[in-house]
N, C-alpha and C positions, 0 to 999 in steps of 0.2 A: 701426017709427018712420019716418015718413017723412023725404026727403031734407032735411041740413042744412047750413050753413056754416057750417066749425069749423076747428079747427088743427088741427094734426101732434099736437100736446102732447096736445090735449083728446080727439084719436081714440086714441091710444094710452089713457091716465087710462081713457076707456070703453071699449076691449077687457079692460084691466086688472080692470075693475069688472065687465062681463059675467064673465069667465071666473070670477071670484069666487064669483059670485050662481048660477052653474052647475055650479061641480061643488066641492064642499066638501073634496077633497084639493089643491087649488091653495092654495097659501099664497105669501107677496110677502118676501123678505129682504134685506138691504143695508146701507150705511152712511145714516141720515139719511133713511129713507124715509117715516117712519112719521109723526111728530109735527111735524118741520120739511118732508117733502112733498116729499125730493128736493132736490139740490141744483137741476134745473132744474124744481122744483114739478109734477113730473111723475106725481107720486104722491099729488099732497098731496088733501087731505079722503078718501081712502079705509079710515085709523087708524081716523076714526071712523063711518063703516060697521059696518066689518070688526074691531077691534078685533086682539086679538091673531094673528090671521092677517096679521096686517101688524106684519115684527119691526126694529125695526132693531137692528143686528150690529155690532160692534167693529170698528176699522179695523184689519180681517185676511183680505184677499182670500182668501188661500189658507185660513183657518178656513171663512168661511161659503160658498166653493165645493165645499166638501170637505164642508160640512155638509148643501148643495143633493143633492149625489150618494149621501148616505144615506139622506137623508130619500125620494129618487125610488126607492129600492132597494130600501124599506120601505112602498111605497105613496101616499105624497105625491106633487102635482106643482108643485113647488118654480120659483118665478120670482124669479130672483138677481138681482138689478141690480148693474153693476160702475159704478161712480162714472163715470171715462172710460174708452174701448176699449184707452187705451194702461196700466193697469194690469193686463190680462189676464197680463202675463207674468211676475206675480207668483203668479199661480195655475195657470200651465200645467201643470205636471203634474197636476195636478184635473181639467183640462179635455181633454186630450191621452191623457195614461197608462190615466186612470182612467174618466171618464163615458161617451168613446169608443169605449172597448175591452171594456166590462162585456157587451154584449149577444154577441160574441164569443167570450170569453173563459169565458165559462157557455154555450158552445152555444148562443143563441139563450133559455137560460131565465132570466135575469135581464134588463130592460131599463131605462134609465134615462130615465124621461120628466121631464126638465129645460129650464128658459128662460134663459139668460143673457142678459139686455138689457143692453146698453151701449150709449154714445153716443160719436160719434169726429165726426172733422174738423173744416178750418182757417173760416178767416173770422170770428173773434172776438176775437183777440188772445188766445187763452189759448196759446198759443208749443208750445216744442218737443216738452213730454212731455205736453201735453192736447191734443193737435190732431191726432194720426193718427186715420185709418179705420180702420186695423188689416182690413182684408177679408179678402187673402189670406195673413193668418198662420194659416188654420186648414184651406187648401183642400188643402193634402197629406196632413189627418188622416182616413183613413177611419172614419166613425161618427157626424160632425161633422154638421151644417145648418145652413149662412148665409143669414140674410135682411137684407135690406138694403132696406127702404121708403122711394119718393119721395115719398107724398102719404097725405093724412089716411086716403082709402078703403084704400089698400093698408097703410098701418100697422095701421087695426085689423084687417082682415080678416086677413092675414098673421101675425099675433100668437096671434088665437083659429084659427088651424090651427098653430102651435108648440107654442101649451098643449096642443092634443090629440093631437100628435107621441109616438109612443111613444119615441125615442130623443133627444138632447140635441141642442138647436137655439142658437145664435148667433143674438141677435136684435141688430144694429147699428144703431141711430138715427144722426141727422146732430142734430147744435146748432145748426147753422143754420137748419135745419127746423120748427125748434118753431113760431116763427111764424107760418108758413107756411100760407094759409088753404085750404082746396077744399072741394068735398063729399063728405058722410058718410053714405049709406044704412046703416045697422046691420041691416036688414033683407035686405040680398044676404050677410049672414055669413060664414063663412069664405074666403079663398083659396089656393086651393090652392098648397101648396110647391113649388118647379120651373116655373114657368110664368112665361116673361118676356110681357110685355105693350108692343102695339107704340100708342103714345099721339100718335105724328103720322104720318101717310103721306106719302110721295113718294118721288117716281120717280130723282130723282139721287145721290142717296146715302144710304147707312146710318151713321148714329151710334149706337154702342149705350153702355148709360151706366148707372150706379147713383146714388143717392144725393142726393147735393145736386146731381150734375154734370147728371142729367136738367132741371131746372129752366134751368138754363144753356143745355146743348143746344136746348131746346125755344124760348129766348130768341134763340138763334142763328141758329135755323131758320127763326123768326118774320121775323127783320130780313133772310136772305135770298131769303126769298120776295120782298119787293120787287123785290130785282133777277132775277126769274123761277127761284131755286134752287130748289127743292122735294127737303127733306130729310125722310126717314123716319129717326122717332127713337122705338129700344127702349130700352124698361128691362127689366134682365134681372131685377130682383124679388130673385132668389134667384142665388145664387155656387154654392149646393150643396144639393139638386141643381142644374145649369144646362143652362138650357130652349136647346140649339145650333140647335134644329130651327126655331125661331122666325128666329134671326137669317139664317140660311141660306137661309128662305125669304124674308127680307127682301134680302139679298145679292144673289139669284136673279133678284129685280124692278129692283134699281136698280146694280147691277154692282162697285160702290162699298162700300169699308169705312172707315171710321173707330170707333177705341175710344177712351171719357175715361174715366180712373178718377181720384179722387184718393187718390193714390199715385204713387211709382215705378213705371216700367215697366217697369224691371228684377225679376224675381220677379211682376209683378203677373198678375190677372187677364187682362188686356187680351192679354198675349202669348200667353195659351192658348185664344182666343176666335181668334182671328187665325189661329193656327196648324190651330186646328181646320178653318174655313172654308178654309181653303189645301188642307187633305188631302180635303176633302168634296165642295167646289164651288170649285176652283182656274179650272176652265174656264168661269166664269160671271166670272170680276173682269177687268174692264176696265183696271187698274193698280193697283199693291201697295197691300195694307192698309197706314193708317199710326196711330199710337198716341201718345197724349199722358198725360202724368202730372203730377205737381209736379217740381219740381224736386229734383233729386238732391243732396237738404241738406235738416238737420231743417225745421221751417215754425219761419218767424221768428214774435218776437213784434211785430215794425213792421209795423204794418196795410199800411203801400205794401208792404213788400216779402213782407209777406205774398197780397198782390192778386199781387205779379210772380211767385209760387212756384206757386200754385193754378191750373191751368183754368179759364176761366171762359169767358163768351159770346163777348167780343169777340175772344180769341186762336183760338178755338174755330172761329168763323166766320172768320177768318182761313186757317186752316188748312185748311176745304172751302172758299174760294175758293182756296189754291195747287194743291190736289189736283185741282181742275177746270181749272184755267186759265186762273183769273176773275180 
């Protein structure tokens, strides 16, 4: 198919719908996926494709994640949707104990090939317990795969390489992304898990970013190239694996670090991206990495004070002009 303009939503709906039409153990589970289309319509007209490979489940996280990790154990390859990111922790031991540790725990001869989609973060006013990323509540579990897509190409490609992941993948959407238009080659097909992708060049600093915060970054970057900044902005794609080698050599060119995640940067990703680059290429950084987060309080449901909690362009750019001197 040649190149298209589409959303975040509609690239995802078409990886969903590929991965269907291609391998007949893929089946779609969840609350509301089926007849109503998702609560963010992210699924919707696939019911009637697909029919019953498209089931919607009882409001019981931990039933139909539990039921995701039988069904991959028995030959399915099961793609769960969890409503928001922040009810994952009604199903943790599903996801943690159990889908994690199976390829392990059988020596290598059981393996769980599962999708957990969910969708997290703020910017919408849906407040404290629908608004986390949730990214790095899974980056301590050995057996896990997070992915985390900034844009329509890398949602669907990234998705049909989860479906055909032998072990259980974290797939994290943003909701403020759904909108979000770019282009869609369905024809460059999968991309590979681990491999961060560097989507602006320049020489004076490194921003490296997931999610919704790349859009921002990239917004930041834009406004200060006016005044001659030229910032190099990664998206690491993926939390687990994580592509260091990318950022490093991005490091290496412009001396310069900054991390955005949204999240704390207490626990988060960002500390151990930083930390890594300190132990690797310490003698390449011209002044200490610095790191931004939300703020350390749930995300309000007041849209201002949800704008003052979150990262965005303008504090963002703020923040590489203190780091420079600008």
């Amino acid at each position: 198919m040649p190149e298209v303009q589409t959303t975040y939503r509609e690239a995802i709906r078409t990886a969903l719908g590929d991965a269907l039409r291609a391998d007949p153990r893929v089946v779609l589970l969840g609350e509301d996926i089926a007849a109503a289309g998702g609560s963010f319509k992210v699924t919707d007209g696939l019911v009637e494709e697909f029919g019953t490979r498209v089931m919607d489940t009882p409001i019981s996280e931990t039933g139909f994640i539990g039921a995701s990790v039988g069904m991959a154990l028995v030959g399915y390859r099961p793609i769960a949707e969890l409503m928001f990111a922040d009810f994952a922790g009604v199903a943790f031991d599903q996801i943690v104990n159990e889908a994690a540790k199976y390829l392990y725990l059988s020596a290598g001869q059981m393996s769980v090939p599962m999708v957990i989609r969910t969708v997290g973060g703020a910017g919408l006013g849906f407040a404290s317990q629908h608004s986390q990323t949730t990214e790095s509540w899974y980056l301590s579990v050995p057996g896990l795969k997070v992915v985390v897509p900034s844009n329509p190409q890398d949602a669907y490609g990234l998705l049909l390489s989860a479906v055909q992941d032998p072990n259980p993948v974290i797939y994290i959407e943003h909701k403020r992304l759904y909108a979000q238009r770019g282009p869609l080659d369905t024809d460059q097909g999968a991309v590979p898990l681990g491999k961060a992708s560097t989507v602006r060049s320049g020489r004076d600093i490194t921003v490296v970013a997931t999610l919704a915060m790349v859009p921002e970054a990239l917004k930041a970057a834009e406004k200060l190239a006016r005044d001659g900044i030229e910032v190099e902005v990664v998206d690491l794609r993926c939390l687990m694996p994580l592509d260091l080698d990318t950022v490093i050599d991005s490091v290496t060119r412009t001396s310069r670090l900054l991390v955005v995640e949204e999240q704390t940067v207490s626990g988060g990703w960002g500390g151990h991206v930083v930390a890594s680059v300190c132990e690797r290429a310490l003698e390449v950084l011209d002044l200490p990495p610095a790191r931004m987060g939300t703020a350390p309080a749930p995300i309000p449901f007041s849209s201002r004070l949800e704008e003052l909690a979150v990262p965005g362009a303008d504090s963002i750019l703020r923040q590489i002009k203190a780091m420079l001197g600008r």
